[in-house]
N, C-alpha and C positions, 0 to 999 in steps of 0.2 A: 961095184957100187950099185946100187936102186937107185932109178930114178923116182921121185915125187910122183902121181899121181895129180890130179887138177885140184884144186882147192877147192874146199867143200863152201860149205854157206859159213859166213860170216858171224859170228855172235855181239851184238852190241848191243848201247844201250835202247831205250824204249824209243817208238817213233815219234816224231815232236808233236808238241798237242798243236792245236789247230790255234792260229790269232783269236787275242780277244778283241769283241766285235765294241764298238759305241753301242750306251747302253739308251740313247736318244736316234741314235743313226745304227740298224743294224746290220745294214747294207756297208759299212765301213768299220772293215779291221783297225784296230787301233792297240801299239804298244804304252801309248799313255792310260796315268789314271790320276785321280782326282783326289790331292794330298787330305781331303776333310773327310770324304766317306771312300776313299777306295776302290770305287767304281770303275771301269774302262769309259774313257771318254775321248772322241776324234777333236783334233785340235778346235775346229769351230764351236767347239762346248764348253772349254777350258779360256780361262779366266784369270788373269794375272793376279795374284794375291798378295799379304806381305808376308806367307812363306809357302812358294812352289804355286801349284796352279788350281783356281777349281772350280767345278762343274757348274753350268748357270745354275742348277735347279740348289746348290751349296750356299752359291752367291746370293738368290731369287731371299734362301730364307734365311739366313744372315741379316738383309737389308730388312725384312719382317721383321726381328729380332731386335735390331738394333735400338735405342732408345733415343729419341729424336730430343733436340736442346726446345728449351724455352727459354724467353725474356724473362725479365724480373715480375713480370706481370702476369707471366703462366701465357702470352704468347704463344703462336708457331712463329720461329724466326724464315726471317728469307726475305727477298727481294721484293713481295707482294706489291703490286701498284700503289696510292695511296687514292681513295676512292670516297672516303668519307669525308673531308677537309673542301675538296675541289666541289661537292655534291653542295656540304652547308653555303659556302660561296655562292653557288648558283643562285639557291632559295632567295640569300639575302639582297641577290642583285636584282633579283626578276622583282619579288615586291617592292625593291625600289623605284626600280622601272613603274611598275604600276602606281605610288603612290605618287610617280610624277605626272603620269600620264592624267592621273583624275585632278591631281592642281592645278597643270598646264602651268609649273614651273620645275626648274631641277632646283632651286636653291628654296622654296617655299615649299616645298612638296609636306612640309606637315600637314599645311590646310587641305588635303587632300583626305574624304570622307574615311576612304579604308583606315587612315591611320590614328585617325580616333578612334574608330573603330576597334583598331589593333593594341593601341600604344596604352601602357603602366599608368591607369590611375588608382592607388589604395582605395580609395573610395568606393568608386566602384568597383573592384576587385573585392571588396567586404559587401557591395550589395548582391554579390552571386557572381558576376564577371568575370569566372575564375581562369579562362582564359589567357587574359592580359596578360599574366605573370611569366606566360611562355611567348606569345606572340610578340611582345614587347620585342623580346631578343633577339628577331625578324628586322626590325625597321631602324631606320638611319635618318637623321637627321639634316639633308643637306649631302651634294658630294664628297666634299673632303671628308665627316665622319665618317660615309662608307668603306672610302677608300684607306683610310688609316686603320680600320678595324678587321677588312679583308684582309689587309697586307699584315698583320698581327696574326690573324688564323692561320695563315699560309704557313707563314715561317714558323710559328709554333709548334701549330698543329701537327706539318709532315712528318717529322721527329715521333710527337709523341704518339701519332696514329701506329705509325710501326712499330714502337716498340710495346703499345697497352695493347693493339689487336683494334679493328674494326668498333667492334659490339663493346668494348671495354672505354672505346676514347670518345666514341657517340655518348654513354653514360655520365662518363664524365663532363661532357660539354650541359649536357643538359642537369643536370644534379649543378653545374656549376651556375649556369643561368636563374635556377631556379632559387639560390643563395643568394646572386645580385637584388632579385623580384624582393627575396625574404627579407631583408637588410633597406631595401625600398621600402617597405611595408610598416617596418619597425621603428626605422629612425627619422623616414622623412616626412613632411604635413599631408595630410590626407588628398588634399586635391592636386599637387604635383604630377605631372605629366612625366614623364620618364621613358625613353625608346633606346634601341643600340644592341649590338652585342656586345657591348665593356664588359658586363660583366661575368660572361662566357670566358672572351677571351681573357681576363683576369684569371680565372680560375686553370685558363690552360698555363698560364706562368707562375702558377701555385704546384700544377701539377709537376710540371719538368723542372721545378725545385725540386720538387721530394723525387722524383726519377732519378735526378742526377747526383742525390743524397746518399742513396739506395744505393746504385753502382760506384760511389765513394769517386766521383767526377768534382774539378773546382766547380763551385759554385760563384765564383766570381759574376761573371760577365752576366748571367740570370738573376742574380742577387740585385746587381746593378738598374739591369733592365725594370726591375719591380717599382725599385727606390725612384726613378727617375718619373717613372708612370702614373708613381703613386703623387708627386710632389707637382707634374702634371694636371691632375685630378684637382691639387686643394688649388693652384694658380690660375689657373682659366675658368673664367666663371661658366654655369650653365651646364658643369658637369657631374653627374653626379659621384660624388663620392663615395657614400656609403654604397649602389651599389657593386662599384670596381672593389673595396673592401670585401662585401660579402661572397661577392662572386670566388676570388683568395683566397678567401678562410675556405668555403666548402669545396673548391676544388682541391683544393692541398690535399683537402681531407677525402676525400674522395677517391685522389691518385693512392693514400697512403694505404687505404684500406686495399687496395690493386697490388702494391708490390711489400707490404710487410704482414700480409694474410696468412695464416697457418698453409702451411707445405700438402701437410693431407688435406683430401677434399677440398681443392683451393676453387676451383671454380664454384663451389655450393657456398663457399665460406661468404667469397668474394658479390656474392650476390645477396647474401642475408646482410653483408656489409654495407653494401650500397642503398642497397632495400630501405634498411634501419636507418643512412642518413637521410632519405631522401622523406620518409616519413615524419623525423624529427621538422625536418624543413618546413614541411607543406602543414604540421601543426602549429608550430610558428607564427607562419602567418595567418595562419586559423585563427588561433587564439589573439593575435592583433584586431583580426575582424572584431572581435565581440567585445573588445572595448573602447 
C-alpha cells in the first residue's frame, strides 16, 4: 500500500469580507443596519421604531416630515404657558392702582383725572376722542368691579388663549371690547360715562360658546354662565347693558370667524375675517358720530 503524501492547500470558499463600519462612527464596525435606508449603523445611532430600528439621521427626517396637529383655530397645540391673559390683568390692575392713587381713594377712584381722561363718553368719542372706546376697557370702577372682572379673564381666558393661540385671543379680546364701546355708542345717551372690561370679557364667553360648539362639547354650563351674567346686567343698576351685549355678539363673532374659516389659507382668511369685522365695527360707530 502508498502512503498519502501531506495535504496540499486547501480549496474553499472566498475570505470574509471585512465588518461593515457605522456610516456616522467609522471607527466602529457594526453588524447592524437601519430598517428605512439600509445603511450600517453602531447601536448609538439606532432608534427604536414601530418596526425594527433606525438611524437618527431616518428619525431627524421623519420628525421634518411629519405633520404637526392644530386647534380648531389653526393653533400650534402644546402645553405653551398662558402669557397673554395674566399680561391684560396686569394693565388693568396697574391703572387702577393709578387711578387710586390720583383720587386718594380705592372705592372713589373715578374722581381721579386720568379716568376721565380715559373712561367711554359717546360724546366726546364723536368730538375726535377716539381713544376712549379702547381705554375705557382699561378702567374699573371701584375694587369689587375689578376684581370680578379679572377673575372672569382669568378663568375664561386661560382656556381660550390655548386653544385660539396668543395673536388670535389678543384679537379677539380687543374686536370684542371694541363691540361693547360700539353698542355704547349706539344705544346708550350721549353723555354716559361708561368704564370696565364687561365687555371684553363678555365677548370671551361668546367666544368659548362657539369654541365649544365647534369641538361639538355640552354647551350647558357656558350657556348658563351667559344667562346668569346677562340677567346680572339688567338687575343691578349702574351697569351697563348694552355694552356686555355687544361685547357677545362681536366676540362670538369674532371666535366664529377663528374656528369655522376655510381650511385653505386659513391664517390669510382668518385675518380678512377679522379685519372686515373690525372695520364694520369702528364704522358703526363712525356713522353714530355724525348723527
Amino acid at each position: 500500500m502508498t502512503s498519502a503524501g501531506p495535504p496540499g492547500p486547501q480549496h474553499g470558499g472566498p475570505p470574509p469580507a471585512a465588518p461593515a463600519v457605522c456610516v456616522r462612527h467609522p471607527d466602529r464596525p457594526t453588524g447592524l443596519t437601519c430598517t428605512r435606508c439600509g445603511r450600517p449603523a453602531c447601536p448609538d445611532c439606532l432608534r427604536e421604531a414601530s418596526v425594527g430600528y433606525q438611524c437618527v439621521d431616518c428619525v431627524a427626517e421623519g420628525q421634518r416630515g411629519a405633520r404637526r396637529g392644530r386647534t380648531v383655530a389653526g393653533a400650534a397645540p402644546g402645553r405653551r404657558p398662558v402669557v397673554v391673559v395674566p399680561t391684560l390683568i396686569a394693565v388693568n390692575v396697574a391703572l387702577f392702582l393709578w387711578t387710586v392713587l390720583q383720587a386718594g381713594s380705592v372705592t372713589a377712584n373715578a374722581n381721579a383725572p386720568v379716568f376721565g381722561a380715559l373712561s367711554l363718553v359717546p360724546r366726546l368719542v364723536g368730538a375726535g376722542e377716539w381713544w376712549r372706546v379702547v381705554t375705557a376697557g382699561f378702567l374699573h370702577i371701584g375694587p369689587v368691579h375689578l376684581v370680578f372682572n379679572m377673575l372672569a379673564l382669568y378663568v375664561l381666558g386661560r382656556d381660550l388663549e390655548s386653544v385660539l393661540g396668543r395673536g388670535r385671543f389678543l384679537a379677539v379680546y380687543f374686536i370684542a371690547m371694541l363691540g361693547g364701546s360700539a353698542a355704547v355708542m349706539v344705544f346708550d345717551l350721549p353723555r354716559i360715562e361708561v368704564a370696565g372690561a364687561s365687555g371684553a370679557v363678555f365677548g370671551l364667553m361668546g367666544g368659548l360658546a362657539v369654541v365649544l360648539r365647534r369641538m361639538r362639547f355640552p354647551l350647558g354650563q357656558v350657556v348658563g354662565l351667559i344667562v346668569v351674567n346677562i340677567v346680572i346686567s339688567f338687575v343691578i343698576p349702574g351697569i351697563s347693558i348694552t355694552g356686555h351685549l355687544g361685547g357677545l355678539v362681536v366676540g362670538a363673532a369674532a371666535t366664529a370667524a377663528l374656528v369655522y374659516g376655510p381650511g385653505r389659507h386659513r391664517t390669510s382668511m382668518q385675518a380678512v375675517l377679522l379685519g372686515a369685522l373690525t372695520v364694520l365695527v369702528l364704522a358703526l360707530m363712525w356713522v353714530t358720530t355724525l348723527t
